[in-house]
C-alpha positions in Angstrom: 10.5 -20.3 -36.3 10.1 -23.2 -34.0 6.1 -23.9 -33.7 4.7 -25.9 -30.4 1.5 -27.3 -30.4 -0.4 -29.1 -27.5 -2.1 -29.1 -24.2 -1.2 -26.8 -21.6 0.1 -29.3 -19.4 2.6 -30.5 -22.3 3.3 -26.8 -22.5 4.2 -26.4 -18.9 6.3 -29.9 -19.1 8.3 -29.0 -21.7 8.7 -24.9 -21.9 7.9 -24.0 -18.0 11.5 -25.2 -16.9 12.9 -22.3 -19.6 10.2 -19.8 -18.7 11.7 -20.4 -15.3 15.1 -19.8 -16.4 14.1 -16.7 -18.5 12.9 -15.0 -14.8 16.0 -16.1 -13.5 17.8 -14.0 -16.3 15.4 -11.0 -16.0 15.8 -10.7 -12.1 19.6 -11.2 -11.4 20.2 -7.7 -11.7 17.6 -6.1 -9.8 18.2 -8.7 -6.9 22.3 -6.9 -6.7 22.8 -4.9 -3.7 19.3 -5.5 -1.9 18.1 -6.8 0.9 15.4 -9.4 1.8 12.0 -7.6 1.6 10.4 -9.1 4.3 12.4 -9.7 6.6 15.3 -7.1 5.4 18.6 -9.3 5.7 21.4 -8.2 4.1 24.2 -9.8 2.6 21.6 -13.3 1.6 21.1 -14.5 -1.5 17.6 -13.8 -2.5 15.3 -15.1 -4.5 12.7 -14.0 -6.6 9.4 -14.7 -5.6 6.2 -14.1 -8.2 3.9 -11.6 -6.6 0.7 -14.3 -5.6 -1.9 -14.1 -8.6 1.2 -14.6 -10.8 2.6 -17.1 -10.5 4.5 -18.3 -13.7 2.2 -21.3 -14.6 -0.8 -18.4 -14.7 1.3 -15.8 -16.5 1.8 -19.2 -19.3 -1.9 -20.0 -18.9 -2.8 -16.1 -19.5 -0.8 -15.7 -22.0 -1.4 -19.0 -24.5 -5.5 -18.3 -23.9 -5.2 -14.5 -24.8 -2.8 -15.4 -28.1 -2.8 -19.2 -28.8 -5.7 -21.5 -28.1 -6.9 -23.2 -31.2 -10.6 -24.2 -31.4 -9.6 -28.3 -30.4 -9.2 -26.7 -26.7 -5.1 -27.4 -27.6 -2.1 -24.6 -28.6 -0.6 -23.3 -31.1 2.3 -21.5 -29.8 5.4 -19.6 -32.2 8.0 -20.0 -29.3 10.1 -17.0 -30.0 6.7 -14.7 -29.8 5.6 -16.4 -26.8 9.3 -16.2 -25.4 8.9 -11.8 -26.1 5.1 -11.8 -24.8 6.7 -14.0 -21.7 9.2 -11.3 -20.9 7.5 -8.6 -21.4 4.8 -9.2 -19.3 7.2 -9.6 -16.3 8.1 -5.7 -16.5 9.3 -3.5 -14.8 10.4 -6.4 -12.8 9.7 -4.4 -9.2 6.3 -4.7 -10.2 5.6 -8.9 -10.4 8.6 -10.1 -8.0 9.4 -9.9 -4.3 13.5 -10.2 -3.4 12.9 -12.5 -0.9 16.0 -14.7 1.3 14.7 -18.1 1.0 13.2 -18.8 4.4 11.1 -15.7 3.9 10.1 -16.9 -0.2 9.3 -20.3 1.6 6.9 -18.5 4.3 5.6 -16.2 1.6 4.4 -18.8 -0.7 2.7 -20.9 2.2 1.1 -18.2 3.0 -0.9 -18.1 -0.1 -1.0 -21.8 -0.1 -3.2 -21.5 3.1 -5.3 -18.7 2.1 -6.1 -21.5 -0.5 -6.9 -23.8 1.7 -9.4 -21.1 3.9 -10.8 -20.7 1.0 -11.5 -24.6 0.3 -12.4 -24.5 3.5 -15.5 -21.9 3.5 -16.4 -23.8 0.4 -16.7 -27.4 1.9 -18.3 -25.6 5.3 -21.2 -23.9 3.1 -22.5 -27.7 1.5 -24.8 -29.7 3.2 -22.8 -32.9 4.8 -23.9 -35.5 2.3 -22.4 -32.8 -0.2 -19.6 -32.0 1.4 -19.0 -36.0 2.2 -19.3 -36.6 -1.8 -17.0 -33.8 -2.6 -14.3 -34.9 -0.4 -14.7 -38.2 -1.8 -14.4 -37.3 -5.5 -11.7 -35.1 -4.7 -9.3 -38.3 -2.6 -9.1 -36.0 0.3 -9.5 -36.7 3.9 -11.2 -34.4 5.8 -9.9 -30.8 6.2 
C-alpha cells in the first residue's frame, strides 16, 4: 500500500500526470467508431474533453477533501483507494466526457475559460474604482 501525503498542489505535481493517463485508459473505447460531438466529423481522432465543472484537477480536489484531508490543512492519500475512488467517479464515461476532434476540445474549453473571465469581469465592474484599482493590483493584472 503505497501512502502519499502533502499539499494538493504536490498532489497534482506528482499523481495528476497518471490521473490523466487513467482517463486516457477509461475513454479509448468509447471514443471507437464516433464522431466529433460538436462539430460531428468523422474519421478524426478525438479527444476526450471533461464536461466543464469537472475538470480533473476538481474531480482530485473533490475527491482528497471528501476522503483525505488531515487536520494540518495537508493529505493523506492510500493511492490505490484514491486510484478506485478516481475511476469510479468518471462513470459511465458518456456522462463526465465530450468526444471532441481537437479544434472543437480547443474551442470548448475557451469557452469556459471566457465565461470565467465574464464572470471576473461582473465582479471587478460591481467595486468601487479605488477597489477595483487595488484588486487588480494585488492580483498583477492589467486591466480587463
Amino acid at each position: 500500500m503505497a501512502i502519499f501525503e502533502g499539499t494538493l498542489k504536490e498532489f497534482n505535481y506528482y499523481v495528476g500526470p497518471f490521473a490523466r493517463n487513467i482517463i486516457q485508459q477509461l475513454t479509448k473505447k468509447s471514443k471507437k467508431g464516433k464522431c466529433c460531438e460538436m462539430c460531428k466529423k468523422k474519421d478524426v481522432v478525438l479527444q476526450a474533453a471533461h464536461i466543464h465543472g469537472e475538470e480533473r484537477v476538481q474531480v482530485i480536489e473533490k475527491i482528497l477533501n471528501d476522503f483525505y484531508k488531515c487536520n494540518n490543512g495537508n493529505y493523506k492519500v492510500d493511492l490505490e483507494e484514491f486510484l478506485e475512488k478516481f475511476r469510479q467517479f468518471h462513470l459511465p464515461i458518456e456522462n463526465h466526457f465530450k468526444f471532441l476532434c481537437e479544434p472543437c476540445h480547443q474551442k470548448y474549453d475557451l469557452r469556459s475559460r471566457i465565461s470565467d473571465i465574464e464572470k471576473v469581469k461582473v465582479y471587478l465592474n460591481s467595486l468601487s474604482p479605488e477597489k477595483r484599482k487595488n484588486f487588480l493590483q494585488e492580483m498583477g493584472l492589467a486591466e480587463i
